[in-house]
Backbone bond lengths (Angstrom), bond angles and torsions (degrees), N, CA, C in turn:
res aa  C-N    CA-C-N  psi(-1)  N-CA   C-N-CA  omega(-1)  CA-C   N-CA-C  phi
1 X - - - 1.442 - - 1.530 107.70 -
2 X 1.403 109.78 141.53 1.435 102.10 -179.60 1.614 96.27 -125.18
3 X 1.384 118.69 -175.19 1.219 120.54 -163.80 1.398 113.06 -104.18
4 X 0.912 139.45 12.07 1.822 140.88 124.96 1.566 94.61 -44.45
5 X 1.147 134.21 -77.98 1.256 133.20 -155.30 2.183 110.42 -51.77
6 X 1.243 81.52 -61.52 1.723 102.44 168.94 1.621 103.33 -43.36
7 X 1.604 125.42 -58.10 1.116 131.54 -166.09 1.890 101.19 -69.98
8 X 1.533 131.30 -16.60 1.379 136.21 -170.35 1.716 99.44 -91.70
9 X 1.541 96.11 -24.49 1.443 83.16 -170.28 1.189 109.67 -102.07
10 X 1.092 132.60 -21.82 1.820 132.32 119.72 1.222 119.12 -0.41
11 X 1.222 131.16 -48.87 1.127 114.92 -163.45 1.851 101.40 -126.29
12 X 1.231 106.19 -3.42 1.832 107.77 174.14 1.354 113.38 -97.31
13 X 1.401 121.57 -53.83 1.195 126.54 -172.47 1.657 123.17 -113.24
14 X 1.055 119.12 162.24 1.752 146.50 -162.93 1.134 105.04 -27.93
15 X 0.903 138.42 178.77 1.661 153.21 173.15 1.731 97.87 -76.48
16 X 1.559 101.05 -56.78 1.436 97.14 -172.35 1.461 121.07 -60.44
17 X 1.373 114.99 -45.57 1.403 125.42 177.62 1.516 101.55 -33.24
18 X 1.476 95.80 -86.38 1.496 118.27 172.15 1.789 114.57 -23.83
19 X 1.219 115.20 -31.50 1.430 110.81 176.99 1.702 113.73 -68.44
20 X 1.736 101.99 -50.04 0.992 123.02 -178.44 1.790 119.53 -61.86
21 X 0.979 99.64 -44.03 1.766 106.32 175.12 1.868 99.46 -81.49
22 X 1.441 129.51 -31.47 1.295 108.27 162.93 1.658 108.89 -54.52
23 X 1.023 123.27 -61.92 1.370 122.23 -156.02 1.571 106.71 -58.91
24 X 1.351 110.39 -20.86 1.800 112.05 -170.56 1.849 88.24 -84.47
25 X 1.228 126.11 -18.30 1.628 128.85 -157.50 1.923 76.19 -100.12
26 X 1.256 149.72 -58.58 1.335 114.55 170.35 0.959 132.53 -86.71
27 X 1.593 135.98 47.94 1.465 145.32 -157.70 1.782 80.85 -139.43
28 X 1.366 119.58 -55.32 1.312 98.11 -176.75 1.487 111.45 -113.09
29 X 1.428 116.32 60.35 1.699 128.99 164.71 1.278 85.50 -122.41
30 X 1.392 137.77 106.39 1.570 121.61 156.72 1.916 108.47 -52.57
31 X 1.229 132.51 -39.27 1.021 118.89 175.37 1.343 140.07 -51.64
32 X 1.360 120.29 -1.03 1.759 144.94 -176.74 1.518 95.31 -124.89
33 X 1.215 127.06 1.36 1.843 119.45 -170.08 1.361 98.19 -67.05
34 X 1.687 133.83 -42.94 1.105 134.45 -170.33 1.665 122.64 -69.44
35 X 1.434 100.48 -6.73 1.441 119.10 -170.68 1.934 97.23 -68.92
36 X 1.275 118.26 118.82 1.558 108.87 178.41 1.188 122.05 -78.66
37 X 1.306 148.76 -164.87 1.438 140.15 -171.87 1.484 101.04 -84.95
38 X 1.108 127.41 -45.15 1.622 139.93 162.46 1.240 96.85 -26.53
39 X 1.408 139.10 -69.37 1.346 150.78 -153.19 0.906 117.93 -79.78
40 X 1.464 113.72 -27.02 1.831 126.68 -178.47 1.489 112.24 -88.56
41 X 1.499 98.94 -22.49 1.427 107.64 172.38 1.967 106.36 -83.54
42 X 0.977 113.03 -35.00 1.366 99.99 171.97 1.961 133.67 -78.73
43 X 1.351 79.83 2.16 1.507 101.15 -163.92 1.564 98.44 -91.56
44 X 1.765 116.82 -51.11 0.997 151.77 148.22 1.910 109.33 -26.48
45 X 1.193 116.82 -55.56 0.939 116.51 -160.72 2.184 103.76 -84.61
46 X 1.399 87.75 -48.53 1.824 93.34 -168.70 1.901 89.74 -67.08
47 X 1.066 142.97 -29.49 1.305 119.68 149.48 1.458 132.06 -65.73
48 X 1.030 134.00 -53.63 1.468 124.70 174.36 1.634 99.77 -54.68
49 X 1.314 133.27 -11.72 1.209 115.01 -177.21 1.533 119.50 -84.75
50 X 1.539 107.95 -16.67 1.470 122.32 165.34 1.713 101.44 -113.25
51 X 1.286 138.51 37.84 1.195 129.44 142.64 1.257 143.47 -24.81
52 X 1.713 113.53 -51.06 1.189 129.96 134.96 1.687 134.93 8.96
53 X 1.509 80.48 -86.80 1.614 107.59 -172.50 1.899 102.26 -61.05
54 X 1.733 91.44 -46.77 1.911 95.92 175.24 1.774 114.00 -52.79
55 X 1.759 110.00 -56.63 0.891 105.80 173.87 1.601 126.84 -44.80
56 X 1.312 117.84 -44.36 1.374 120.71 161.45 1.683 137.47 -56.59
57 X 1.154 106.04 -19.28 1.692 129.43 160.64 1.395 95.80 101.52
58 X 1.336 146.16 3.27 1.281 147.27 138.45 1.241 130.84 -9.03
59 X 1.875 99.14 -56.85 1.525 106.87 -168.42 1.404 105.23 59.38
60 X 1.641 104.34 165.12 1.051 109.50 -177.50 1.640 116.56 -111.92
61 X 1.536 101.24 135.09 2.053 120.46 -159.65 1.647 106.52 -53.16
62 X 0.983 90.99 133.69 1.873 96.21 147.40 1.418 111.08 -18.79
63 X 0.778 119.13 -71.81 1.644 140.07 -163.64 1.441 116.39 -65.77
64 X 1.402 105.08 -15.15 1.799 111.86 176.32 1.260 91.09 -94.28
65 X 1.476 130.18 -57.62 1.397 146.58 -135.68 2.018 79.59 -71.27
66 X 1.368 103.91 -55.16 1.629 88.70 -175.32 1.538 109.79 -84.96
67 X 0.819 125.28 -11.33 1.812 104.23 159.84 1.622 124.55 -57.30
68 X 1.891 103.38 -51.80 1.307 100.14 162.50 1.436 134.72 -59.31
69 X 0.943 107.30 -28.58 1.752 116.06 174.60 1.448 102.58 -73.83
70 X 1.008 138.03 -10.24 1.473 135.64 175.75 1.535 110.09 -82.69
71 X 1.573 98.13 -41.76 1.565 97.76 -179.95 1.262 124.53 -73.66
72 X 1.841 110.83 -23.11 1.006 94.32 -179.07 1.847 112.85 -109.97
73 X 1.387 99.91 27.21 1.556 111.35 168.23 1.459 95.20 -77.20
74 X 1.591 114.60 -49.48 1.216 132.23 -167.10 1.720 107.85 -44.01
75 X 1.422 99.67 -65.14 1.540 127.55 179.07 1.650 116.98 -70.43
76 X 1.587 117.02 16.02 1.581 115.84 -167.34 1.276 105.17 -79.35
77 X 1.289 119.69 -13.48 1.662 107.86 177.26 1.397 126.83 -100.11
78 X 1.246 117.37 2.95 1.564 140.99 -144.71 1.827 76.37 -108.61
79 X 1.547 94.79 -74.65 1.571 119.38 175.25 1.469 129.54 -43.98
80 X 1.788 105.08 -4.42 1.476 94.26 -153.93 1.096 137.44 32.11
81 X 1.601 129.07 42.19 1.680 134.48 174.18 1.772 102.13 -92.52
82 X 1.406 97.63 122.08 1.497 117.49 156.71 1.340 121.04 -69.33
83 X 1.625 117.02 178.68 1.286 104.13 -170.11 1.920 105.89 -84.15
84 X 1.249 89.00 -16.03 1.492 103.90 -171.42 1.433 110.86 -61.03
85 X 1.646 101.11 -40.84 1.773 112.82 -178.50 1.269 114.43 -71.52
86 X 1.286 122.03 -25.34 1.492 127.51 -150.44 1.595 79.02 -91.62
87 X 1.383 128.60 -41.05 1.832 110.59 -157.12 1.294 83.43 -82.36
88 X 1.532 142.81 -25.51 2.035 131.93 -164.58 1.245 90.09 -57.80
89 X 1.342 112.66 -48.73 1.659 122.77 -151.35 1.671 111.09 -71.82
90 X 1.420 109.62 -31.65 1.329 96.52 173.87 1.287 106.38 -91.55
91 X 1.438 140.99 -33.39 1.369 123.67 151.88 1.118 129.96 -11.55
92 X 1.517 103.71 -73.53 1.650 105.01 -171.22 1.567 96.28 -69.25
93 X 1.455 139.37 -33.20 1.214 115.88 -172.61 1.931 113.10 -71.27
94 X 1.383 92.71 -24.56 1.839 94.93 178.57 1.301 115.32 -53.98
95 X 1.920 119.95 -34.91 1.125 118.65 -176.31 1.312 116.60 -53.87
96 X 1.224 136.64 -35.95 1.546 159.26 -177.20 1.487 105.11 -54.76
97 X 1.593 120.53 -21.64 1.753 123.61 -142.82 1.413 94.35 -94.20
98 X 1.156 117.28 130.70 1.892 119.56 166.75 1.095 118.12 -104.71
C-alpha cells in the first residue's frame, strides 16, 4: 500500500477502516516499525483530528503540522517521545500535507 491509497481511504471510509489500513501502512514501511503502539496512537490521533481538511483534499498545512509538533515537543516528557519518535511522527504526519 502506498500513501495515495492510505490518503483515499482517509477521506472515503470510517474512522475504523482507516485505523486499520493505517496500521497495515506502518507494518509494511520498515521505517515507522520502531514507532510503539503509544506512538501509533498519537500519530493516529493528530491525523484523524484534521480528517476533515484530508477528507476535503486540503490535507493538512505546514502550519498545523508545526503547531502540533510544538505541542508535542512541548509534551515529550509527559509522552515519553524521543528525538527519534518526534521526527517518525512528523513524517508520517507530513505524508497527509498538500
Amino acid at each position: 500500500m502506498d500513501i495515495q491509497e492510505l490518503f483515499d481511504i482517509a477521506k472515503e471510509q470510517t474512522s475504523e477502516r482507516f485505523k486499520i489500513k493505517f496500521s497495515e501502512f506502518i507494518r509494511e514501511h520498515p521505517q515507522y516499525s520502531n514507532l510503539s503502539q503509544e506512538n501509533r496512537k498519537i500519530v493516529f490521533d493528530l491525523i484523524y483530528k484534521h480528517i476533515e481538511a484530508i477528507r476535503e483534499g486540503r490535507g493538512i498545512s505546514g502550519y498545523v503540522i508545526q503547531q502540533e509538533m510544538h505541542k508535542l515537543f512541548d509534551n515529550r516528557l509527559k509522552l515519553k517521545l524521543t528525538e527519534n519518535d518526534l521526527k517518525d511522527i512528523r513524517e508520517m504526519i507530513e505524508l497527509f500535507k498538500k
